[in-house]
mmCIF entry with sequence, helices, sheets and N, C-alpha, C, O atoms, coordinates in Angstrom:
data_MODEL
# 
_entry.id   MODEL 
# 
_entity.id                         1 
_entity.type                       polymer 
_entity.pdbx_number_of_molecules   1 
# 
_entity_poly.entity_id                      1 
_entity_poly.type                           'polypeptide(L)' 
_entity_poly.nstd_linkage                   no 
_entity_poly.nstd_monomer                   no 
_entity_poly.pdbx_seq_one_letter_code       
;(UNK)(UNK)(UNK)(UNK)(UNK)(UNK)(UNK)(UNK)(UNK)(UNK)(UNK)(UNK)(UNK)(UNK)(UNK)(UNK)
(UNK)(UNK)(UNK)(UNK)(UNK)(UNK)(UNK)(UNK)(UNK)(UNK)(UNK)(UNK)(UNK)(UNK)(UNK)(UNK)
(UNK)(UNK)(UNK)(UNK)(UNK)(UNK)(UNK)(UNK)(UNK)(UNK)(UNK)(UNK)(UNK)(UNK)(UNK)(UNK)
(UNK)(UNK)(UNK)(UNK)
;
_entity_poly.pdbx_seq_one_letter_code_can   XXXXXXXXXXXXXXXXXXXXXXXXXXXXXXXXXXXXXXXXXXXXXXXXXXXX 
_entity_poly.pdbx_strand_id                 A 
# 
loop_
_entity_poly_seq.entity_id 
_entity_poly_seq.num 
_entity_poly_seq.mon_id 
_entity_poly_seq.hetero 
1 1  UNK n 
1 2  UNK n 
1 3  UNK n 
1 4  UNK n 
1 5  UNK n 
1 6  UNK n 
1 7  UNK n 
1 8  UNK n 
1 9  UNK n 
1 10 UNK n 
1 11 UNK n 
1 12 UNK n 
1 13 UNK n 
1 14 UNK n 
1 15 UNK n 
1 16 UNK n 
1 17 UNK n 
1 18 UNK n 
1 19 UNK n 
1 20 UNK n 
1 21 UNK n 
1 22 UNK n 
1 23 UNK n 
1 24 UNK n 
1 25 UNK n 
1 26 UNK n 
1 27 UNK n 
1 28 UNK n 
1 29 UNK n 
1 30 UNK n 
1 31 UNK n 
1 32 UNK n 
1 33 UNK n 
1 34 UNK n 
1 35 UNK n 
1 36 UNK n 
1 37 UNK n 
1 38 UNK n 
1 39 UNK n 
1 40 UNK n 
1 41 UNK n 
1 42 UNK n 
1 43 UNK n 
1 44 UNK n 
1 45 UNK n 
1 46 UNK n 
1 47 UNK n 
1 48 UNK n 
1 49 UNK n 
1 50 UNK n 
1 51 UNK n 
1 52 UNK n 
# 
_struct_asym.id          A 
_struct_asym.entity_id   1 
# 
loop_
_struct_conf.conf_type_id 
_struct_conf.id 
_struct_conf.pdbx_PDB_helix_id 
_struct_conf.beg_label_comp_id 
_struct_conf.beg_label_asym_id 
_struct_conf.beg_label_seq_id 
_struct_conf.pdbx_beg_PDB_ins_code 
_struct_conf.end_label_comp_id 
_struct_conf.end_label_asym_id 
_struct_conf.end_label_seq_id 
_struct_conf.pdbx_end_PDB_ins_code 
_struct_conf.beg_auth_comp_id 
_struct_conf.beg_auth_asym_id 
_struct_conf.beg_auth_seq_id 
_struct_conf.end_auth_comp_id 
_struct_conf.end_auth_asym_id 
_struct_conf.end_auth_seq_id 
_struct_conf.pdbx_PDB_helix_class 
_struct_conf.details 
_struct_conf.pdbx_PDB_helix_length 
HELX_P HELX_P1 AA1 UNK A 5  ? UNK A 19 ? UNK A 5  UNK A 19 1 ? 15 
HELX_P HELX_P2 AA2 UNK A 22 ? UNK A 45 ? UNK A 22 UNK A 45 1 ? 24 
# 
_struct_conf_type.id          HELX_P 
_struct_conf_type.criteria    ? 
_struct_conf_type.reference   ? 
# 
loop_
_atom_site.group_PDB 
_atom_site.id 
_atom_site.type_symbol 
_atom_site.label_atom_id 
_atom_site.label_alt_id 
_atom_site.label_comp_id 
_atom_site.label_asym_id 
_atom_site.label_entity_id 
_atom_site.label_seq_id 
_atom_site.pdbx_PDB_ins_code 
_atom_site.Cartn_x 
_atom_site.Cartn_y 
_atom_site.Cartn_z 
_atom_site.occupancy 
_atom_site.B_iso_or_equiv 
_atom_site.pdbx_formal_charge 
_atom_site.auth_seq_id 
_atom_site.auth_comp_id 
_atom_site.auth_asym_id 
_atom_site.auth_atom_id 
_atom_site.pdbx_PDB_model_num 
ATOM 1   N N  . UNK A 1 1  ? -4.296  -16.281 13.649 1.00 0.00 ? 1  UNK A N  1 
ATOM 2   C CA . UNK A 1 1  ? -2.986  -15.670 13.482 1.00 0.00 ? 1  UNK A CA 1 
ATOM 3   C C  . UNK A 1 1  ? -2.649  -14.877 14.734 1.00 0.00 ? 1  UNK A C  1 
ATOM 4   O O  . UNK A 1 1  ? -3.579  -14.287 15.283 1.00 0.00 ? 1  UNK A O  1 
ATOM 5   N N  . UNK A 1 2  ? -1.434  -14.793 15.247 1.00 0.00 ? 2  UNK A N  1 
ATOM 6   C CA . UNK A 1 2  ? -1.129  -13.889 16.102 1.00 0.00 ? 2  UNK A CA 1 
ATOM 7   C C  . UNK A 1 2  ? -0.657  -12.646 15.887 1.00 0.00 ? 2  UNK A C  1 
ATOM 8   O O  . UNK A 1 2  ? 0.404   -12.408 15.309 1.00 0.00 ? 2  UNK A O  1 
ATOM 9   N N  . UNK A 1 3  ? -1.792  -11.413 16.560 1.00 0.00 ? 3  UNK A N  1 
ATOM 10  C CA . UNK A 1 3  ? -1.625  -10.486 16.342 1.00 0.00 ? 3  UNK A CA 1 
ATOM 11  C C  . UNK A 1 3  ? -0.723  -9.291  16.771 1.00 0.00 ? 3  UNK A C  1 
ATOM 12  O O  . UNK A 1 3  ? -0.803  -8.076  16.587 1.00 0.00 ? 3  UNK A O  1 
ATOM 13  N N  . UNK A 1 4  ? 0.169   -10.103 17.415 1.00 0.00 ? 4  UNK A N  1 
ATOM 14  C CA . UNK A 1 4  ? 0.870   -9.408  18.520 1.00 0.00 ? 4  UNK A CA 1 
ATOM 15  C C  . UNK A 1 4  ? 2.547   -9.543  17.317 1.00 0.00 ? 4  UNK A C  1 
ATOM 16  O O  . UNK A 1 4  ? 3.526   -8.832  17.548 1.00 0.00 ? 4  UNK A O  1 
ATOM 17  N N  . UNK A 1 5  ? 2.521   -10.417 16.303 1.00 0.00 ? 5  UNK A N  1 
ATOM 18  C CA . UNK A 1 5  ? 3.346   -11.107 16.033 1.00 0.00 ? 5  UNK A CA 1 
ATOM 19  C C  . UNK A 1 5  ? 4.380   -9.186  15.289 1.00 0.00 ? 5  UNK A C  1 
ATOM 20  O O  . UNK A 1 5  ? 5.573   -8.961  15.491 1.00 0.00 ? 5  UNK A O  1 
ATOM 21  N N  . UNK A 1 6  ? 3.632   -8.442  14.692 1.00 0.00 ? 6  UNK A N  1 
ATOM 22  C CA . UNK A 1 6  ? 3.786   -7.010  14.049 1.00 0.00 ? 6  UNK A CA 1 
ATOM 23  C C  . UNK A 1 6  ? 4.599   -6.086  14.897 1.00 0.00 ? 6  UNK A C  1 
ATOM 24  O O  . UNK A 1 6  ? 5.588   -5.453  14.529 1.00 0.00 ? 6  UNK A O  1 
ATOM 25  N N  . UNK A 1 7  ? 4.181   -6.093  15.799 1.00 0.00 ? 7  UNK A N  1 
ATOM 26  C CA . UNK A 1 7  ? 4.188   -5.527  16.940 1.00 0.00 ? 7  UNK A CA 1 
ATOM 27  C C  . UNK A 1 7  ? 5.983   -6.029  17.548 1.00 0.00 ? 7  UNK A C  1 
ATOM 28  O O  . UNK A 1 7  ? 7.015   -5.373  17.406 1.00 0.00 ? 7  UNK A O  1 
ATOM 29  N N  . UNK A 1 8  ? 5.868   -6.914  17.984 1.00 0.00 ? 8  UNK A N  1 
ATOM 30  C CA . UNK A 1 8  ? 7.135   -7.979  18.489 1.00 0.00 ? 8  UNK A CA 1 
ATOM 31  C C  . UNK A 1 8  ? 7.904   -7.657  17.453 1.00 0.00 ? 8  UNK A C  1 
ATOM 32  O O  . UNK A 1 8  ? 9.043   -7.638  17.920 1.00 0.00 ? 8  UNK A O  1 
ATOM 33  N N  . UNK A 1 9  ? 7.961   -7.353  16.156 1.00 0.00 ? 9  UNK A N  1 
ATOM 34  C CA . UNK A 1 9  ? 8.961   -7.853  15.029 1.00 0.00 ? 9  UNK A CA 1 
ATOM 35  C C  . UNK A 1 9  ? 9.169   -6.294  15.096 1.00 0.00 ? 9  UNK A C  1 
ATOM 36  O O  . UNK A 1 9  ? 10.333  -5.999  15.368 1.00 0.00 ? 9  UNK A O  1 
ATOM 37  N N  . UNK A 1 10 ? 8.495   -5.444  14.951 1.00 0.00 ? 10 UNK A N  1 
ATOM 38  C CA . UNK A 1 10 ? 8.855   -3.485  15.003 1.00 0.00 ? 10 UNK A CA 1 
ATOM 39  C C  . UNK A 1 10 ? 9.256   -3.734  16.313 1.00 0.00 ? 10 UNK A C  1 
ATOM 40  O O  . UNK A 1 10 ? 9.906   -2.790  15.862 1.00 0.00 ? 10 UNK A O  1 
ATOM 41  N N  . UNK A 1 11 ? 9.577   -4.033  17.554 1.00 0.00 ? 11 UNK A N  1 
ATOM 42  C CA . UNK A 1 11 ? 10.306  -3.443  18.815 1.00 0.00 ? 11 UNK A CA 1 
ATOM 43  C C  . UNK A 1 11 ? 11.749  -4.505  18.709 1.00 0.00 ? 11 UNK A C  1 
ATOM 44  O O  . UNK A 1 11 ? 12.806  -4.240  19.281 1.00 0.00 ? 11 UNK A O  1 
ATOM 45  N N  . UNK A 1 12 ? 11.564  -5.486  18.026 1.00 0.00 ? 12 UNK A N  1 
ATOM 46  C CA . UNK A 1 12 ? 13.085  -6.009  18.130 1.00 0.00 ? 12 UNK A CA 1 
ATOM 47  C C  . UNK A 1 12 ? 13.893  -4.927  17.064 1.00 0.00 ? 12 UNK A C  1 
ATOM 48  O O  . UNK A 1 12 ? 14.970  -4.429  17.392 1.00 0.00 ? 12 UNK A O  1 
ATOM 49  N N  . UNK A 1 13 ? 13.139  -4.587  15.558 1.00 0.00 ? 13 UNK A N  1 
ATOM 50  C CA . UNK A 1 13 ? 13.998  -4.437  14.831 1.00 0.00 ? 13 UNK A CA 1 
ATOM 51  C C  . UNK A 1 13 ? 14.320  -3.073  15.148 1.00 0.00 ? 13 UNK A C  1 
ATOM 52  O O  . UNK A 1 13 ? 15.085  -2.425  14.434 1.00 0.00 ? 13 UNK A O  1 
ATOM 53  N N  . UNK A 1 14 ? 13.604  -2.446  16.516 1.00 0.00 ? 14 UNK A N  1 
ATOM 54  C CA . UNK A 1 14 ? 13.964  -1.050  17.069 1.00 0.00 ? 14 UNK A CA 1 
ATOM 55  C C  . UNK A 1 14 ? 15.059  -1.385  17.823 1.00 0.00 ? 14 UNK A C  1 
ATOM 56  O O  . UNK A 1 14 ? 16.043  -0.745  17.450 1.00 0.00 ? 14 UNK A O  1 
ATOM 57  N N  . UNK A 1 15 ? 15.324  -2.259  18.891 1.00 0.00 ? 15 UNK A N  1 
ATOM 58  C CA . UNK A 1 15 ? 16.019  -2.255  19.989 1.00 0.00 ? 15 UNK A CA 1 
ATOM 59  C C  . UNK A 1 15 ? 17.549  -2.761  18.633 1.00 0.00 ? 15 UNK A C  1 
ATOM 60  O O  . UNK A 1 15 ? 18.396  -1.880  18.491 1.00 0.00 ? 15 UNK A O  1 
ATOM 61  N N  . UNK A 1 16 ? 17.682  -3.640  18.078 1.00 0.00 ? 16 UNK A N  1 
ATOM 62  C CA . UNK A 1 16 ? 18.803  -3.788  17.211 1.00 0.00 ? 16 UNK A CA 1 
ATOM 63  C C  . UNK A 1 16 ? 19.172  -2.473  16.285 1.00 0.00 ? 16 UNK A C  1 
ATOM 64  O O  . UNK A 1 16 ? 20.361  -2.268  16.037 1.00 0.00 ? 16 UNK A O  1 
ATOM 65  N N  . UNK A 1 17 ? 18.124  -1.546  15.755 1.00 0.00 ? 17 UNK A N  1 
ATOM 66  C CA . UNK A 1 17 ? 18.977  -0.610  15.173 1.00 0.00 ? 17 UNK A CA 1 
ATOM 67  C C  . UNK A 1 17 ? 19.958  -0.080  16.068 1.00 0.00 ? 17 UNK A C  1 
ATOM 68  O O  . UNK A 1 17 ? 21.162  0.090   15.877 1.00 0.00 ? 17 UNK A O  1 
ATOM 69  N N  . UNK A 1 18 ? 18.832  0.299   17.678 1.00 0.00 ? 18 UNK A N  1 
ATOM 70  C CA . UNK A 1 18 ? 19.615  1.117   18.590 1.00 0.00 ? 18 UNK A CA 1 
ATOM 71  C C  . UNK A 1 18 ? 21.346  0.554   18.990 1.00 0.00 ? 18 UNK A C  1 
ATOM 72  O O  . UNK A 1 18 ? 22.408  1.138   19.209 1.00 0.00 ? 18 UNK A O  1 
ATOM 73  N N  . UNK A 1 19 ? 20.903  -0.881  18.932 1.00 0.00 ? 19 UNK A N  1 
ATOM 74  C CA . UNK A 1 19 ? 22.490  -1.469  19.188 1.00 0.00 ? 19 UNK A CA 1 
ATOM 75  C C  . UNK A 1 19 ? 23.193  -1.615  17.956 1.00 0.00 ? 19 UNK A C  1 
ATOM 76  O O  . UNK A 1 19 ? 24.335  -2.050  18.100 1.00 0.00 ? 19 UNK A O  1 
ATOM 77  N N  . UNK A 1 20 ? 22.751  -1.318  16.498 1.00 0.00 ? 20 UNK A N  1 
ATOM 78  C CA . UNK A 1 20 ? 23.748  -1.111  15.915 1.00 0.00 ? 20 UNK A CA 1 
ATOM 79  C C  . UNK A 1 20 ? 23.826  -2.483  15.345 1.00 0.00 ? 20 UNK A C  1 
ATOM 80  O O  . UNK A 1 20 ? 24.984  -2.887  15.236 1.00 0.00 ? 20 UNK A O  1 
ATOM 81  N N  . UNK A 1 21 ? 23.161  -3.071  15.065 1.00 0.00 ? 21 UNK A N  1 
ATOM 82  C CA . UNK A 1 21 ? 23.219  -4.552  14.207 1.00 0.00 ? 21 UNK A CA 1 
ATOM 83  C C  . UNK A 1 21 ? 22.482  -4.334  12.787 1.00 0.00 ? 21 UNK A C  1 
ATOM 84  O O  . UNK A 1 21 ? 21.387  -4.802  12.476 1.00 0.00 ? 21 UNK A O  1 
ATOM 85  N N  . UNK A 1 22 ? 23.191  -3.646  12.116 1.00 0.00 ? 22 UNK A N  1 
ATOM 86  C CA . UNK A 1 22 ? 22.415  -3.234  10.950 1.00 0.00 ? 22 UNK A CA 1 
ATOM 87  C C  . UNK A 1 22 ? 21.765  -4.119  9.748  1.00 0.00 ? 22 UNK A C  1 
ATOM 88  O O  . UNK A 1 22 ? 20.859  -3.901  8.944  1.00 0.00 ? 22 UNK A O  1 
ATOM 89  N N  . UNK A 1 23 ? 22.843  -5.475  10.047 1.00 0.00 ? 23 UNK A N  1 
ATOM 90  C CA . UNK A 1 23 ? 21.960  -6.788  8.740  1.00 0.00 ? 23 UNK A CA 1 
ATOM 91  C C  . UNK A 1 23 ? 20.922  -6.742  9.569  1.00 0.00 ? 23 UNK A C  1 
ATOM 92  O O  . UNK A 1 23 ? 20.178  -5.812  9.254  1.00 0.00 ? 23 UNK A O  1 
ATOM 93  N N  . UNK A 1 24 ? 20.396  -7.583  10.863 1.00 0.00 ? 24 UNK A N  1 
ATOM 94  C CA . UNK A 1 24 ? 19.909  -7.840  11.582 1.00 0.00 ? 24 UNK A CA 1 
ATOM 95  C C  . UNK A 1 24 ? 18.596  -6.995  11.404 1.00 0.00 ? 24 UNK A C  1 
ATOM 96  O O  . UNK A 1 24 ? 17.583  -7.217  10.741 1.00 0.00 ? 24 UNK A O  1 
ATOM 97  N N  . UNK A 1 25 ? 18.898  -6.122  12.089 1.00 0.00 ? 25 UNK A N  1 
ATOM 98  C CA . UNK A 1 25 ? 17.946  -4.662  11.760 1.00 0.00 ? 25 UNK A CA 1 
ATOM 99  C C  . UNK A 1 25 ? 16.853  -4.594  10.608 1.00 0.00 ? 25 UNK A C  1 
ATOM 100 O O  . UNK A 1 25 ? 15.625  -4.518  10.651 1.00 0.00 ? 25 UNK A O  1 
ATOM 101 N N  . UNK A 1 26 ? 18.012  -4.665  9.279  1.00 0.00 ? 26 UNK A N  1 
ATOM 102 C CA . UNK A 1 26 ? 17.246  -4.631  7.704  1.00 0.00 ? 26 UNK A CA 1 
ATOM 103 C C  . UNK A 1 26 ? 16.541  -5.836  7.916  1.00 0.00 ? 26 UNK A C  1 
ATOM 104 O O  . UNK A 1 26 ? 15.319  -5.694  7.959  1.00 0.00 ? 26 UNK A O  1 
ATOM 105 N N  . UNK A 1 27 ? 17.020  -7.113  8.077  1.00 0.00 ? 27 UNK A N  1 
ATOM 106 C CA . UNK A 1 27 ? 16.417  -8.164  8.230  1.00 0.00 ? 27 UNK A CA 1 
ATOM 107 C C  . UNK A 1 27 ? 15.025  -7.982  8.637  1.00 0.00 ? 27 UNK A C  1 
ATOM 108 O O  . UNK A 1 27 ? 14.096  -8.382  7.935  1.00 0.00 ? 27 UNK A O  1 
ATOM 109 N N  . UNK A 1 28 ? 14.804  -7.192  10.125 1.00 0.00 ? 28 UNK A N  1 
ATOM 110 C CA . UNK A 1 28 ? 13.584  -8.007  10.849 1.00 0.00 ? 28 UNK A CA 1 
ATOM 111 C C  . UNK A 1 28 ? 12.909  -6.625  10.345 1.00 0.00 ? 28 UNK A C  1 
ATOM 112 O O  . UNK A 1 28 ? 11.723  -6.737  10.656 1.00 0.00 ? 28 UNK A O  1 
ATOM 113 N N  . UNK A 1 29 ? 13.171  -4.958  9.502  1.00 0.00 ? 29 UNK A N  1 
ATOM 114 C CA . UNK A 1 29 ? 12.171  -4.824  8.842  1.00 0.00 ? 29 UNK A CA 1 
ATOM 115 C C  . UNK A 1 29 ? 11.709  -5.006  7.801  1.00 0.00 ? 29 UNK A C  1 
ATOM 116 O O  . UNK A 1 29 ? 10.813  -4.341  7.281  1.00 0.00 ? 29 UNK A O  1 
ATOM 117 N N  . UNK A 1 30 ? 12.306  -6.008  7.322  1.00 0.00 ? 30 UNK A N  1 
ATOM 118 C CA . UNK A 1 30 ? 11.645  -6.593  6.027  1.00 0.00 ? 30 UNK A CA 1 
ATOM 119 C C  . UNK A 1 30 ? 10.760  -7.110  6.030  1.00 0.00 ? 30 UNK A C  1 
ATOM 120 O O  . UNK A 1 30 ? 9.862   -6.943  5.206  1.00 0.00 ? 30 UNK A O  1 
ATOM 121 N N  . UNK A 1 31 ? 10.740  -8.145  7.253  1.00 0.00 ? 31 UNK A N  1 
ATOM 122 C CA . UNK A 1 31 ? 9.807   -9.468  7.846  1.00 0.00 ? 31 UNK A CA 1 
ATOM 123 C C  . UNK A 1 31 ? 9.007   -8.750  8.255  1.00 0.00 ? 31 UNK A C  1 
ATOM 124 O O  . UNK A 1 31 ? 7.883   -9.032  7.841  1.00 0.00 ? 31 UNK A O  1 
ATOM 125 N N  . UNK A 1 32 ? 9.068   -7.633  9.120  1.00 0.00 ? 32 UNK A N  1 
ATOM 126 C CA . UNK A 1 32 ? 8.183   -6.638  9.298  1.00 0.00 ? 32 UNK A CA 1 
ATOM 127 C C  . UNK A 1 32 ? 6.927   -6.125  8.369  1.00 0.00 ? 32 UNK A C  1 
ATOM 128 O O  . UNK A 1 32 ? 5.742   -5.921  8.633  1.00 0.00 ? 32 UNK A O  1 
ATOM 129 N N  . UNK A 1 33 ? 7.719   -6.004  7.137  1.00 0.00 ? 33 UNK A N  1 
ATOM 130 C CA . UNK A 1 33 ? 6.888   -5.150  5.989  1.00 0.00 ? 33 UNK A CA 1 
ATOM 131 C C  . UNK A 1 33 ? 6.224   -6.446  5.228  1.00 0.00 ? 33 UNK A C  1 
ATOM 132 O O  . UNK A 1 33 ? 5.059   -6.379  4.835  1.00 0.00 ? 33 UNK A O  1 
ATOM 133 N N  . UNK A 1 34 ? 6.918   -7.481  5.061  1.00 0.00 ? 34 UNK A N  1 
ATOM 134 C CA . UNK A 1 34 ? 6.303   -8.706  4.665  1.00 0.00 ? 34 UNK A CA 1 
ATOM 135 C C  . UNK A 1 34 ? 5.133   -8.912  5.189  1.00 0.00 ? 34 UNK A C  1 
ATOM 136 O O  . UNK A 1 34 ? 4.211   -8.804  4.381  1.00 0.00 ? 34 UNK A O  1 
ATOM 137 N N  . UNK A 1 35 ? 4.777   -9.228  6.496  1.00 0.00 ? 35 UNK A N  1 
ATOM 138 C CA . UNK A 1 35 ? 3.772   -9.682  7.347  1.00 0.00 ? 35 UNK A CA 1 
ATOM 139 C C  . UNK A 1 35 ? 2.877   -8.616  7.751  1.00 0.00 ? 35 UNK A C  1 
ATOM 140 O O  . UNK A 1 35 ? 1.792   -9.052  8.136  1.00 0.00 ? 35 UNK A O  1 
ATOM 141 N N  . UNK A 1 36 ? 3.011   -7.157  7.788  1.00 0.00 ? 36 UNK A N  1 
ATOM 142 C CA . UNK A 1 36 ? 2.332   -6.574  7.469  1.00 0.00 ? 36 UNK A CA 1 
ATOM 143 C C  . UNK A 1 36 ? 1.434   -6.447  6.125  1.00 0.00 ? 36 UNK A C  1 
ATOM 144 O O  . UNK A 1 36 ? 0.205   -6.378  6.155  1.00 0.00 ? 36 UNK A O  1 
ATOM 145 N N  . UNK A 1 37 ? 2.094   -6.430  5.121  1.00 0.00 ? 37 UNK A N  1 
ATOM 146 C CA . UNK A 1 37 ? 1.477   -6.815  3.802  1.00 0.00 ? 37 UNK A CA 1 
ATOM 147 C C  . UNK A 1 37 ? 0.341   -8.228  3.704  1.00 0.00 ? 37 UNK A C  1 
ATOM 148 O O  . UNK A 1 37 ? -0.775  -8.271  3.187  1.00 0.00 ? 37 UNK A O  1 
ATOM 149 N N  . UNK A 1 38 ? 1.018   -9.164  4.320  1.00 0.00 ? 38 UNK A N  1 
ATOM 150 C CA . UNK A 1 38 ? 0.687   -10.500 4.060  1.00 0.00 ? 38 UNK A CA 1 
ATOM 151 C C  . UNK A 1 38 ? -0.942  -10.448 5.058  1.00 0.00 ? 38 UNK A C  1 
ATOM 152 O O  . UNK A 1 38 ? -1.935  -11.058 4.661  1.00 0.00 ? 38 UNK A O  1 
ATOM 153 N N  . UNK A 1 39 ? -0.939  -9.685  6.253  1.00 0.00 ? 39 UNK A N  1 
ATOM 154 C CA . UNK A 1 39 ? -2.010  -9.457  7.085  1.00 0.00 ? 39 UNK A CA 1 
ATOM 155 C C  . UNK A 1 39 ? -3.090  -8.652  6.085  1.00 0.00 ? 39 UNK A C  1 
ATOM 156 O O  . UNK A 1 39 ? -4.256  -8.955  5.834  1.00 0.00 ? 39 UNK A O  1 
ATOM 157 N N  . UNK A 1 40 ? -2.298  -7.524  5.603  1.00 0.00 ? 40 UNK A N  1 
ATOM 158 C CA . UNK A 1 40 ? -3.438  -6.712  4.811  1.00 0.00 ? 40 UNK A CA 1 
ATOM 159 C C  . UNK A 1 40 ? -3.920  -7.649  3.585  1.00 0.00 ? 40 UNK A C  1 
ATOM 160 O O  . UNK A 1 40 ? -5.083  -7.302  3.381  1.00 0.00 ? 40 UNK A O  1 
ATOM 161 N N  . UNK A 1 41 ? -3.658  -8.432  2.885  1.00 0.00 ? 41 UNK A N  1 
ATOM 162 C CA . UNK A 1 41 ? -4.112  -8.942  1.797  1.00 0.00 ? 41 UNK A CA 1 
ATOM 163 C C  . UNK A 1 41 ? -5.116  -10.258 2.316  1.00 0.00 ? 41 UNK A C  1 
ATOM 164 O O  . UNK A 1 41 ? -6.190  -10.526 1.778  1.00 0.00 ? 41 UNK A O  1 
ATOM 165 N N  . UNK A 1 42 ? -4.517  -11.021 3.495  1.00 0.00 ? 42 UNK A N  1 
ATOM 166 C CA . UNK A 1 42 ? -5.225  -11.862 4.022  1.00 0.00 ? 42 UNK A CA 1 
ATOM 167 C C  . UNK A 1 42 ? -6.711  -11.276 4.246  1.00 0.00 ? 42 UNK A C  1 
ATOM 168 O O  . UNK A 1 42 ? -7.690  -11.841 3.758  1.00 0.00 ? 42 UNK A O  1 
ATOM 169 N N  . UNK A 1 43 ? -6.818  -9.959  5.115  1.00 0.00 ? 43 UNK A N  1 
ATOM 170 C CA . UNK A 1 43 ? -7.678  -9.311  5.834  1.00 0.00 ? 43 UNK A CA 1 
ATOM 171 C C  . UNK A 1 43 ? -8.566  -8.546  4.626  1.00 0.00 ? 43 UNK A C  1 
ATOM 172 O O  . UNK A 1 43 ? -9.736  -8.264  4.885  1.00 0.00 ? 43 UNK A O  1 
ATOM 173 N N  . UNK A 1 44 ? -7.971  -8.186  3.216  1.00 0.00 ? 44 UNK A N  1 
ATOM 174 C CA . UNK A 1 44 ? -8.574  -7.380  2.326  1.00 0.00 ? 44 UNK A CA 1 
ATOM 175 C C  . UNK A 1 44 ? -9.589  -8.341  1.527  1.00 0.00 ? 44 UNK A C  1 
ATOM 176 O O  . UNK A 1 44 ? -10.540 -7.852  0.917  1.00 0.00 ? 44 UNK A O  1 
ATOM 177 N N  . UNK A 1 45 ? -9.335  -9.826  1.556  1.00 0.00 ? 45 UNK A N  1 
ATOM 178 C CA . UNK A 1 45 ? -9.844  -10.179 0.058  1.00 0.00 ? 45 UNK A CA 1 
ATOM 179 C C  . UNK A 1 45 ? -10.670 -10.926 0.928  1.00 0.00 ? 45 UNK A C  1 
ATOM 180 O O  . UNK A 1 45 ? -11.798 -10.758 0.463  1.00 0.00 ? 45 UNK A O  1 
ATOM 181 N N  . UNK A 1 46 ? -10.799 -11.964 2.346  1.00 0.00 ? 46 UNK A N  1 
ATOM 182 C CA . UNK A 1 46 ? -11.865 -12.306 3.461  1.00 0.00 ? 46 UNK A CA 1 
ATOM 183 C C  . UNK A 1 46 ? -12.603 -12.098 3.219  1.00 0.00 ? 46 UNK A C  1 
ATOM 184 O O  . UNK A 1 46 ? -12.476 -11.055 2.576  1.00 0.00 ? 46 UNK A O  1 
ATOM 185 N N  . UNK A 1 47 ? -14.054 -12.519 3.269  1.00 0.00 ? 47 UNK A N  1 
ATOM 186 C CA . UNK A 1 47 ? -14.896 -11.762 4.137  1.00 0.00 ? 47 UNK A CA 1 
ATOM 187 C C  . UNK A 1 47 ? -14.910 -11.765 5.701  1.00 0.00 ? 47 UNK A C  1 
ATOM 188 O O  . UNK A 1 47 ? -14.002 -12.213 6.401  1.00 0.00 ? 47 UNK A O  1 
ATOM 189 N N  . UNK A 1 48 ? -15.944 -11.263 6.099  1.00 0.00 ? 48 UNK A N  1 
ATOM 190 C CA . UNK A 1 48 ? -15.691 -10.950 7.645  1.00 0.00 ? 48 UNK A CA 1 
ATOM 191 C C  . UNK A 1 48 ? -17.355 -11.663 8.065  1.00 0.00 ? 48 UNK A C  1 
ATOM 192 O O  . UNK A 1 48 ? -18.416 -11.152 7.708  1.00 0.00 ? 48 UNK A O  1 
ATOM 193 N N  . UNK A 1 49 ? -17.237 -12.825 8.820  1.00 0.00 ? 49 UNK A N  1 
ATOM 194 C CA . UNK A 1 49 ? -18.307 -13.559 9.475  1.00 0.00 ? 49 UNK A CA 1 
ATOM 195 C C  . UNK A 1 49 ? -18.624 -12.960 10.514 1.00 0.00 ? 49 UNK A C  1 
ATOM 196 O O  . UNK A 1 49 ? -18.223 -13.299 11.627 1.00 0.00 ? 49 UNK A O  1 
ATOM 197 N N  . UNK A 1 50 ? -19.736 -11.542 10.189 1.00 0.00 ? 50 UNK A N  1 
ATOM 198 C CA . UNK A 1 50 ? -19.944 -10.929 11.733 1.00 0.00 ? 50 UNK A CA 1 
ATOM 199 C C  . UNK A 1 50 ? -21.352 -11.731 11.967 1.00 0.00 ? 50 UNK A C  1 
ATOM 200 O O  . UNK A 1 50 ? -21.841 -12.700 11.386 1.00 0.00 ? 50 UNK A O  1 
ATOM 201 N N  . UNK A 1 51 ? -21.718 -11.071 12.861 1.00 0.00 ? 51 UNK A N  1 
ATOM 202 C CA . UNK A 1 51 ? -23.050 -11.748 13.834 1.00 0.00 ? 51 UNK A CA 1 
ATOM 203 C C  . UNK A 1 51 ? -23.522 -10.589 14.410 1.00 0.00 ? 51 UNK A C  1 
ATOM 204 O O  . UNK A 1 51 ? -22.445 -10.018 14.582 1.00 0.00 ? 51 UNK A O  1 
ATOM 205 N N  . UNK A 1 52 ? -24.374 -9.815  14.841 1.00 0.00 ? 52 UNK A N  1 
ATOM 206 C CA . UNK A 1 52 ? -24.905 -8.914  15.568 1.00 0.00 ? 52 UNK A CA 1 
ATOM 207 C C  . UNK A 1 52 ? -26.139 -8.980  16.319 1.00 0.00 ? 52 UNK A C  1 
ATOM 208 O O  . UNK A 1 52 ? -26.514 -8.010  16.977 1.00 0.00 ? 52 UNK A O  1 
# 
């Protein structure tokens, strides 16, 4: 998964509040809060294949 993808979606839906595109805006923090969620549940129920 790309982890950068969270990240990218919080600085657009920053730079559009600032300009004032308010569907737009709500839009990409939704997708925001979606894929944040969707990361934590992916990442919660995993296990984790470490190696040491």
């Amino acid at each position: 998964m790309y982890m950068f993808l969270p990240f990218l979606l919080a600085l657009f839906a920053v730079i559009t509040t600032l300009y004032g595109k308010y569907k737009t805006s709500y839009t990409l923090w939704v997708l925001l809060s979606v894929t944040t969620v969707a990361w934590f549940i992916h990442h919660a129920t995993d296990s984790l294949n470490l190696s040491f």
